[in-house]
ZALO-629026 format. One record per residue (C-alpha): residue number from 1; residue in one letter; chain; x, y, z. Coordinates in steps of 0.25 Angstrom, whole numbers, m for minus. Layout:
BEGIN
<num->NUM&residu->A&chaine->A&east->X&north->Y&up->Z>
...
END
This chain:
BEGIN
<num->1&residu->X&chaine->A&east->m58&north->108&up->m28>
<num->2&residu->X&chaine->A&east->m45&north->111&up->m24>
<num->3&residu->X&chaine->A&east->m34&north->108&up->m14>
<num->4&residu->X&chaine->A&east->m26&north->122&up->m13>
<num->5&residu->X&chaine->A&east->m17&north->121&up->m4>
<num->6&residu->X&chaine->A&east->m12&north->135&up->m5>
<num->7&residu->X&chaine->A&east->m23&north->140&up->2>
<num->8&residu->X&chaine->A&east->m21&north->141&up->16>
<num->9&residu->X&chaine->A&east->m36&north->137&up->25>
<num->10&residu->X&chaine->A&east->m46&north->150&up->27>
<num->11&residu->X&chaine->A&east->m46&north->152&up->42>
<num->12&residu->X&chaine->A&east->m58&north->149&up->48>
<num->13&residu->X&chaine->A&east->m64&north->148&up->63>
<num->14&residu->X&chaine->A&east->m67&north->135&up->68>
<num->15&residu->X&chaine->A&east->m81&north->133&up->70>
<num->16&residu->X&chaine->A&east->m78&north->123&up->79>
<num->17&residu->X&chaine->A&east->m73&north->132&up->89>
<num->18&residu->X&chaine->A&east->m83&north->139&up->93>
<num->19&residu->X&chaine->A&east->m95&north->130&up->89>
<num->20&residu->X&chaine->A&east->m108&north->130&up->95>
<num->21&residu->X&chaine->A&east->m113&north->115&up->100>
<num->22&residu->X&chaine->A&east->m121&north->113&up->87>
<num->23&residu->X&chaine->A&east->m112&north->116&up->78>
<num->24&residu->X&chaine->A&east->m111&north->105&up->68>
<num->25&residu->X&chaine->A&east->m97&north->104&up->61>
<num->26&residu->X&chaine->A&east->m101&north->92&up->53>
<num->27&residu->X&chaine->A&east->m112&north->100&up->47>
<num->28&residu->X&chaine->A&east->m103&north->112&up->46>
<num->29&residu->X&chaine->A&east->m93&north->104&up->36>
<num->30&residu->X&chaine->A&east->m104&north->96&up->28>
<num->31&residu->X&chaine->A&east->m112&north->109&up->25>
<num->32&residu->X&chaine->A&east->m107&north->121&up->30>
<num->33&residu->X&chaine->A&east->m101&north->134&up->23>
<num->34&residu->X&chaine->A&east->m85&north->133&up->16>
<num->35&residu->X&chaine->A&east->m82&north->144&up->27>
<num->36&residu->X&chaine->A&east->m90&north->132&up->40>
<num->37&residu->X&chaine->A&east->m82&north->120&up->32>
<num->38&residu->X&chaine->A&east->m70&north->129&up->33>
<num->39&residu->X&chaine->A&east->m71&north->134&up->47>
<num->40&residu->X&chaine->A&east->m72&north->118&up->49>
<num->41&residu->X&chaine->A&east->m59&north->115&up->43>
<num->42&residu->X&chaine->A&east->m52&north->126&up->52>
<num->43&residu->X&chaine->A&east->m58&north->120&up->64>
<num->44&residu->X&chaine->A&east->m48&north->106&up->60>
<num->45&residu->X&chaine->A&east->m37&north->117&up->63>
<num->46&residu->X&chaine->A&east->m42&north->119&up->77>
<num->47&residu->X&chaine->A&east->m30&north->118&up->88>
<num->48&residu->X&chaine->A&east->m42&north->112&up->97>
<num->49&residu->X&chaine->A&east->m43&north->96&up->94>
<num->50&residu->X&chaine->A&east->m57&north->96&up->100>
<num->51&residu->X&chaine->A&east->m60&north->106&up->88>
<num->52&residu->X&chaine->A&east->m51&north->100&up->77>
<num->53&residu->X&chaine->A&east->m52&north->88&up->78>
<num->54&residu->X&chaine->A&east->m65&north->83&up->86>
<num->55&residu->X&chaine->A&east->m72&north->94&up->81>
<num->56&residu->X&chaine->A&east->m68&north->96&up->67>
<num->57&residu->X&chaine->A&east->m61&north->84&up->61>
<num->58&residu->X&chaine->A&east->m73&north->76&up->68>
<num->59&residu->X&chaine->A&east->m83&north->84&up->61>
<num->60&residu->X&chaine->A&east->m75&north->85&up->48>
<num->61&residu->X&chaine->A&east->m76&north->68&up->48>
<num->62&residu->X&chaine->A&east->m90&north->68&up->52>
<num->63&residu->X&chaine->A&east->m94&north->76&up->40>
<num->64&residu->X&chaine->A&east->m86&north->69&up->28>
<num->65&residu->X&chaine->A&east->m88&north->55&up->33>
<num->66&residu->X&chaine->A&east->m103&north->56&up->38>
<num->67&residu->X&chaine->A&east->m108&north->70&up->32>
<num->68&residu->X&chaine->A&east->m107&north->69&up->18>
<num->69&residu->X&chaine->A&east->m102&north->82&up->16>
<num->70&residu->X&chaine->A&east->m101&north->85&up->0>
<num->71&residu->X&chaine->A&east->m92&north->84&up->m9>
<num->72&residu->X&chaine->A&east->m90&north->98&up->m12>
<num->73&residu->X&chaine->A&east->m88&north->101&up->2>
<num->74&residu->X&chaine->A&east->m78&north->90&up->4>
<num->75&residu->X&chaine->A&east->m70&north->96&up->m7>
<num->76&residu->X&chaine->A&east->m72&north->111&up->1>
<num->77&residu->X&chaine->A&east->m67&north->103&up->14>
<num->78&residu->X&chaine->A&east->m55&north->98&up->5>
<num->79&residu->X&chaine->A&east->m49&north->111&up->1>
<num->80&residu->X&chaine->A&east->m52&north->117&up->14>
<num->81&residu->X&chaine->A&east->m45&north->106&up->22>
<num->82&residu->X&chaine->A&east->m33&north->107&up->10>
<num->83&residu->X&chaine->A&east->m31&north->121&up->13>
<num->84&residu->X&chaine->A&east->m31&north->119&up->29>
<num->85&residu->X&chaine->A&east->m20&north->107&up->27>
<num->86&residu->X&chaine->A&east->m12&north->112&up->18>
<num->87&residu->X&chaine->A&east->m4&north->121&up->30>
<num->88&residu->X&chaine->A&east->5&north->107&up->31>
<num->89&residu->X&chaine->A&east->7&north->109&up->16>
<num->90&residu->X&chaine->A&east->11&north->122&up->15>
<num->91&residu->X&chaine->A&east->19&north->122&up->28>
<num->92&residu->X&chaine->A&east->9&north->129&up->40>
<num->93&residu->X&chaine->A&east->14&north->140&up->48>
<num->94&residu->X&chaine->A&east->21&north->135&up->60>
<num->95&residu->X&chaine->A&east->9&north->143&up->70>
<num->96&residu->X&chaine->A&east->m2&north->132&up->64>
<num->97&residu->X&chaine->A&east->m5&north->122&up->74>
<num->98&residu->X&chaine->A&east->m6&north->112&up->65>
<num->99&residu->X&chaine->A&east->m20&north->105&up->65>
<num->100&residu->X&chaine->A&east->m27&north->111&up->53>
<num->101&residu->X&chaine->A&east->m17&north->104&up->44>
<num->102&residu->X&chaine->A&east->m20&north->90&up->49>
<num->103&residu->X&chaine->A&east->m34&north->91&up->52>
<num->104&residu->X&chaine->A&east->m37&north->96&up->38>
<num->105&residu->X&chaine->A&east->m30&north->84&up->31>
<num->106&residu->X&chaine->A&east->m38&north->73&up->40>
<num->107&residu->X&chaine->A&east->m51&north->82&up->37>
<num->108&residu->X&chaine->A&east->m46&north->79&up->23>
<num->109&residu->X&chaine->A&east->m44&north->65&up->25>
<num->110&residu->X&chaine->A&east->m59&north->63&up->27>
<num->111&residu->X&chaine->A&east->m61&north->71&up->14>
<num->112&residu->X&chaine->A&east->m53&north->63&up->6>
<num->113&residu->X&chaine->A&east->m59&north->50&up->14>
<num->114&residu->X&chaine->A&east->m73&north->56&up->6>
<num->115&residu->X&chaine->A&east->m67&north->55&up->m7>
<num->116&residu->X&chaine->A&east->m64&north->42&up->m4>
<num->117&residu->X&chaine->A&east->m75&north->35&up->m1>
<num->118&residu->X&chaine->A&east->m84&north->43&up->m10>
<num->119&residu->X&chaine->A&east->m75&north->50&up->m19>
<num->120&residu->X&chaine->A&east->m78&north->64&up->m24>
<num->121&residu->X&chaine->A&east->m65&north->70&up->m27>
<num->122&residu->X&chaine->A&east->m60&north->73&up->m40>
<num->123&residu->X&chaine->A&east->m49&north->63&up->m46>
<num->124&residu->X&chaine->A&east->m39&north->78&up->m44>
<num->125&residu->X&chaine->A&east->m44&north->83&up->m30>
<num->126&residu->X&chaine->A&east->m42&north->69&up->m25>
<num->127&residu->X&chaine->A&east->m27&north->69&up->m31>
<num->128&residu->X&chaine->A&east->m25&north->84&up->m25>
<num->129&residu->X&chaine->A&east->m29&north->80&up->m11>
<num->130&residu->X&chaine->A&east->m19&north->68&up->m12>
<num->131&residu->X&chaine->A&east->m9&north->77&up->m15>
<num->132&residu->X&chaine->A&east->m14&north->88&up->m3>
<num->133&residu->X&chaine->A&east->m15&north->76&up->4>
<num->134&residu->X&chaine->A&east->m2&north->70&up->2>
<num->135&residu->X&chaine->A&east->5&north->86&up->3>
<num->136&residu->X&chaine->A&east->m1&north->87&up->16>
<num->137&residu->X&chaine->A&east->6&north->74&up->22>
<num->138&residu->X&chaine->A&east->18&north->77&up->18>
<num->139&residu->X&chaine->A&east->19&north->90&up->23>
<num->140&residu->X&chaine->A&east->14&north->88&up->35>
<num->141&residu->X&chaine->A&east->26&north->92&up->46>
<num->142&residu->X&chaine->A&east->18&north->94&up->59>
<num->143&residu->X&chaine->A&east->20&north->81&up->63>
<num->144&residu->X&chaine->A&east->10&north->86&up->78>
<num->145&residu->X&chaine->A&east->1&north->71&up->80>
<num->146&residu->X&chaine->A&east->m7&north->74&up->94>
<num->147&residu->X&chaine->A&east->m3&north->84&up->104>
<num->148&residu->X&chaine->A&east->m10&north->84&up->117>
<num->149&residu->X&chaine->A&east->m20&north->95&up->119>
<num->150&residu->X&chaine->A&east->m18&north->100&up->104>
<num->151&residu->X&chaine->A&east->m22&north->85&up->96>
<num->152&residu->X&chaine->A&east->m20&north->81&up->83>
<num->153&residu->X&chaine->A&east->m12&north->87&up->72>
<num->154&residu->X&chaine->A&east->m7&north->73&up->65>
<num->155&residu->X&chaine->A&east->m5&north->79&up->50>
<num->156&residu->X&chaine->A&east->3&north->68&up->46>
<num->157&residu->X&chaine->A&east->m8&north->58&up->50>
<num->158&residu->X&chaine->A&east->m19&north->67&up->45>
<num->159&residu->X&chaine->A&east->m12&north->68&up->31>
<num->160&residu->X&chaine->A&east->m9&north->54&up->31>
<num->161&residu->X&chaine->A&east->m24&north->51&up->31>
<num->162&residu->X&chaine->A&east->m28&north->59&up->22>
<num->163&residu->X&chaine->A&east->m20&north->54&up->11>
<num->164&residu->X&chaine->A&east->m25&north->40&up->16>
<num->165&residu->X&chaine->A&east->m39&north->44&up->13>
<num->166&residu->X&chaine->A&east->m34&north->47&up->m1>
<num->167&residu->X&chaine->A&east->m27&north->34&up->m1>
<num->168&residu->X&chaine->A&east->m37&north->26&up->1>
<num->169&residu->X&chaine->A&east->m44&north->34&up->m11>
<num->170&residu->X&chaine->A&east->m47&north->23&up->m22>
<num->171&residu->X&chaine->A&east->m46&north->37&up->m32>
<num->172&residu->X&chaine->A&east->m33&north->41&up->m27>
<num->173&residu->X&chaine->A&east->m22&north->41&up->m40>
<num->174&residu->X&chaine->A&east->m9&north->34&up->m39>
<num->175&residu->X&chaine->A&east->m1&north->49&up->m39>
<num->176&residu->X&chaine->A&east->m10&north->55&up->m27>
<num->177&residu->X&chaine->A&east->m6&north->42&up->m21>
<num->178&residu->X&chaine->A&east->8&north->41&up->m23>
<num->179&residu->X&chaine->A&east->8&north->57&up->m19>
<num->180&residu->X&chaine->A&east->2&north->51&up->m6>
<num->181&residu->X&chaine->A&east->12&north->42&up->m3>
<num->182&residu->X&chaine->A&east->23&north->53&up->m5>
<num->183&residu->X&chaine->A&east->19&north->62&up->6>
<num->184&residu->X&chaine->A&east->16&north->51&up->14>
<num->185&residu->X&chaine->A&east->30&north->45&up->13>
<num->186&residu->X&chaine->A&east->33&north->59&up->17>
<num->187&residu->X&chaine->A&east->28&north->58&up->30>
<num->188&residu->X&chaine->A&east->30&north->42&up->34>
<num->189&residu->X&chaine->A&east->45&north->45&up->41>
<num->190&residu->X&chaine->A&east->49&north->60&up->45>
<num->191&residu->X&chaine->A&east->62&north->61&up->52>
<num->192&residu->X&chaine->A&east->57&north->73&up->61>
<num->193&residu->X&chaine->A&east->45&north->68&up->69>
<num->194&residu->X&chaine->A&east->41&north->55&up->74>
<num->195&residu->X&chaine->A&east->27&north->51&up->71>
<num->196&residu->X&chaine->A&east->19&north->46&up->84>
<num->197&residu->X&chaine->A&east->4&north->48&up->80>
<num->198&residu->X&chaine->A&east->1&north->37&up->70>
<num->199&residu->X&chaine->A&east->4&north->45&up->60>
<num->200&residu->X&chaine->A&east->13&north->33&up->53>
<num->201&residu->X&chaine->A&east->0&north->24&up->53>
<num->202&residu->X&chaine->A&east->m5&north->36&up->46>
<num->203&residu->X&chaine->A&east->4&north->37&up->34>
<num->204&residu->X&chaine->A&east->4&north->22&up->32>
<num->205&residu->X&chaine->A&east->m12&north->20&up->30>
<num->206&residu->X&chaine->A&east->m12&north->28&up->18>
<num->207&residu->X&chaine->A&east->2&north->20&up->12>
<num->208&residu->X&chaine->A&east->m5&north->8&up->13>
<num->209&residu->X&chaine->A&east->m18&north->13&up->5>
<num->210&residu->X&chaine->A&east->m10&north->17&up->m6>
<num->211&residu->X&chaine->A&east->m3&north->6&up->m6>
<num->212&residu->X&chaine->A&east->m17&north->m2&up->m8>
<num->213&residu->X&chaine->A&east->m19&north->6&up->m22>
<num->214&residu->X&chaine->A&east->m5&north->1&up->m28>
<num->215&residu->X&chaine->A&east->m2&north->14&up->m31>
<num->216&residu->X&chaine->A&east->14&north->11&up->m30>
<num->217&residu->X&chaine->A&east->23&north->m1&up->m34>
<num->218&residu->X&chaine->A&east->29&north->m9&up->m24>
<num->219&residu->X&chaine->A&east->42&north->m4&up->m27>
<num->220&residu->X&chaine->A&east->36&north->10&up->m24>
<num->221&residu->X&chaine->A&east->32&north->7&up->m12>
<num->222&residu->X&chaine->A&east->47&north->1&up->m8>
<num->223&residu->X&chaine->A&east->51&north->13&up->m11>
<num->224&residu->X&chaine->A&east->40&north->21&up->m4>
<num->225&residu->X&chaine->A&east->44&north->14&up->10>
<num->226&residu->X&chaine->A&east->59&north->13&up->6>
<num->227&residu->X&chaine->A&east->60&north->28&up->5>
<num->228&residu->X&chaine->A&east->52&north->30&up->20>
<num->229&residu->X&chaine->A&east->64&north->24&up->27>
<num->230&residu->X&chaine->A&east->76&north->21&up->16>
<num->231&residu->X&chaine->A&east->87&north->11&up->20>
<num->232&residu->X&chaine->A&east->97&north->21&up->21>
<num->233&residu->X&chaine->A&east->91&north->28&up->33>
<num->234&residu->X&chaine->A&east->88&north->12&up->40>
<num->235&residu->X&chaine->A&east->103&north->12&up->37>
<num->236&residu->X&chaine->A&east->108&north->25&up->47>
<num->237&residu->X&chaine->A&east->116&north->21&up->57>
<num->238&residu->X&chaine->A&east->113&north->33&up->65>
<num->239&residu->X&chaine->A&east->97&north->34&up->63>
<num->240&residu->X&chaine->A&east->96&north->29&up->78>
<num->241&residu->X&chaine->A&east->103&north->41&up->80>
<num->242&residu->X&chaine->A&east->97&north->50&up->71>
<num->243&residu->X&chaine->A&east->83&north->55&up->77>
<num->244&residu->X&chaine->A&east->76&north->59&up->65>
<num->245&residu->X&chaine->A&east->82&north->44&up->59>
<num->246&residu->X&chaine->A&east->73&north->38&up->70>
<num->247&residu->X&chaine->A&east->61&north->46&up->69>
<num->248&residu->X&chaine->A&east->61&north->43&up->53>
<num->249&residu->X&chaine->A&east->63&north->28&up->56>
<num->250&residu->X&chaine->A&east->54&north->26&up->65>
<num->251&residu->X&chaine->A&east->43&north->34&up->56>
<num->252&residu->X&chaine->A&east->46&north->26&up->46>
<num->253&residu->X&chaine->A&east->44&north->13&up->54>
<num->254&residu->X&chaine->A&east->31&north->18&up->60>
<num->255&residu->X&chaine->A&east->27&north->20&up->47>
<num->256&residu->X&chaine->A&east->32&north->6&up->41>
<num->257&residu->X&chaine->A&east->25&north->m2&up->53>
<num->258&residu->X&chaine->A&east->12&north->5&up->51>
<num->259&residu->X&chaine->A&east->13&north->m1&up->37>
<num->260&residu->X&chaine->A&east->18&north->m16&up->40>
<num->261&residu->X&chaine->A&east->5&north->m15&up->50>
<num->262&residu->X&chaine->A&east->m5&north->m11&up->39>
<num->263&residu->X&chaine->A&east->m2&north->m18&up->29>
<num->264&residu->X&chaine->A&east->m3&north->m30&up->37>
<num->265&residu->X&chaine->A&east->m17&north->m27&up->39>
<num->266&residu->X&chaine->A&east->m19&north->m27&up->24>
<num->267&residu->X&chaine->A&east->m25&north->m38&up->16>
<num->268&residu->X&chaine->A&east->m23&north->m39&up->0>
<num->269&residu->X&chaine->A&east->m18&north->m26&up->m1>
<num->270&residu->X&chaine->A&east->m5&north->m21&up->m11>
<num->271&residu->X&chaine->A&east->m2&north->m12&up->3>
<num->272&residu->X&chaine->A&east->5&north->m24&up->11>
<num->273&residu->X&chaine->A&east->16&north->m23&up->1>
<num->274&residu->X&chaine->A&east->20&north->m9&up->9>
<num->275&residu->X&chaine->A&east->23&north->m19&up->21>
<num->276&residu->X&chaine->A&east->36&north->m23&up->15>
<num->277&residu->X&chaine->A&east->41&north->m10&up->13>
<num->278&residu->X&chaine->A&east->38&north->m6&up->26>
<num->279&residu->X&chaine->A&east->45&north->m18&up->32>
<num->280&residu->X&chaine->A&east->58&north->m14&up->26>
<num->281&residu->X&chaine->A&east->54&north->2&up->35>
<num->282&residu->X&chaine->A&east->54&north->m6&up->47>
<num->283&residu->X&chaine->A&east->65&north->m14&up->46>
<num->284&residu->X&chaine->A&east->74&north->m3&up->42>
<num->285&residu->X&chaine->A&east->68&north->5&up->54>
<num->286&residu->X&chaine->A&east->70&north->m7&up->65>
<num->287&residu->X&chaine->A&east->79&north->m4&up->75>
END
C-alpha cells in the first residue's frame, strides 16, 4: 500500500447528507464498496458539524475500535484519508473551508491507534505514515480551533495525535521518531497566532512518549527545548513591545508548563528529565 500524496481525494457525495434513518455508517466502513468507504471519508469534510463530526468521525471510531474492520480495508482507509489530508501539505486552495484536512488526520489517528495495539502494518508503511504524519503537522497553517455555528477545524491538535498514536507505537524506529519531533518542534511556538484550544497540551503528550523510548540523549533534548525559546530572544529588551515576541513567548511557555505538569504525574519514567529543560522555558518566559 501506498501513501501518495500527490493525489488529490476523488470527490465523492456524502452519504450522510441525505441518509435515510436506517442508514448504517458503521456498517458502510466495515464492509461496504471503496466508492461507500470513500463517500465516507468526504462526509469528514462536511461544513455541517452534526454530519462531520457526530456523524462521521463518530462512526469512523466506532468501526476501528469496536468493528473489527480488516486489515486490508484499514490500509484502503489509510491511503484514502492520506490523500484527503494531504491539502495542508501541498498547500490548499484558499476557497477550501478547511475541515476535510483535520478530520482525515484524527480518522488516521484511530488507524494508526490499530497498528498499535495489534500491529499490522509493514515495518516501511508504518515509517511513511510517520513521515505523512509528521509532514502534515508541520504544515499545518490554519490555525481555525472552534468557531461557533461552524465547530472544529483543530489541525494542529488533530495532527498532534496522530503522531502521538505513532508515539506510543512500541515498533516505531528511532528515525521516524526523531522526524516526529522535528515537525513538532515546528509548531510548539509560532510567532503569528496564539494558541487558545489546547492545542499546547496536544504537542506535549506525544514529546513525552518519545521521550519514554530514549530515542535522544539528554544533551539532545537540551537542545530540543533550548531551540524552542533561545536565550537571546529571553534577552530582547523590546519583546514587551514586539507582539509577535509575546505571542511566541507565551506559546512557548504554555507549551513548557503542559510539560512540568506531566511529567510530574510520571513514575519511573527517562521522560521527567524533560522537566528541567522546560523549567529553563518558563524562567526565561516569566515576566
Amino acid at each position: 500500500m501506498s501513501l501518495n500524496l500527490l493525489v488529490a481525494a476523488a470527490v465523492a457525495a456524502c452519504p450522510l447528507v441525505s441518509a435515510s434513518p436506517d442508514f448504517d455508517a458503521v456498517e458502510v466502513i466495515g464492509s461496504g464498496s471503496r466508492e461507500d468507504l470513500r463517500a465516507m471519508v468526504a462526509c469528514l469534510g462536511d461544513p455541517d458539524p452534526a454530519i462531520r463530526d457526530e456523524g462521521a468521525y463518530a462512526a469512523f471510531v466506532e468501526a476501528l475500535r469496536e468493528r473489527g474492520v480488516e486489515p486490508e480495508r484499514r490500509g484502503d482507509l489509510m491511503d484514502m484519508l492520506a490523500e484527503a489530508a494531504a491539502g495542508a501539505i501541498e498547500g490548499a486552495d484558499a476557497d477550501d473551508p478547511g475541515f476535510i484536512g483535520p478530520f482525515a488526520a484524527l480518522v488516521l489517528a484511530e488507524v494508526a491507534r490499530t497498528d498499535r495495539i495489534d500491529p499490522w502494518l509493514e515495518d516501511g508503511d508504518r515509517e511513511r505514515l510517520a513521515l505523512f504524519a509528521s509532514l502534515y503537522l508541520e504544515s499545518v497553517r490554519d490555525y481555525r480551533g472552534f468557531v461557533p455555528g461552524e465547530g472544529w477545524r483543530h489541525g494542529v491538535a488533530h495532527g498532534a495525535d496522530l503522531v502521538m498514536q505513532l508515539a506510543l507505537n512500541r515498533k516505531l524506529g528511532r528515525a521516524s521518531a526523531k522526524v516526529m519531533l522535528d515537525a513538532i518542534h515546528e509548531q510548539v511556538a509560532p510567532s503569528f497566532h496564539a494558541y487558545r484550544f489546547g492545542e499546547p497540551a496536544r504537542l506535549a503528550r506525544p514529546v513525552i512518549y518519545l521521550a519514554d523510548r530514549d530515542f535522544m540523549t539528554d544533551a539532545q533534548w537540551a537542545q530540543w527545548f533550548d531551540t524552542l525559546y533561545p536565550e537571546e530572544e529571553a534577552a530582547r529588551s523590546d519583546r514587551y513591545a514586539d507582539e509577535a515576541a509575546l505571542i511566541r513567548m507565551h506559546n512557548a511557555r504554555a507549551f513548557a508548563l503542559e510539560i512540568m505538569a506531566m511529567t510530574g504525574q510520571l513514575g519511573d519514567s527517562p521522560a521527567i528529565a524533560l522537566s528541567d529543560h522546560a523549567q529553563r522555558i518558563v524562567r526565561r518566559t516569566a515576566p
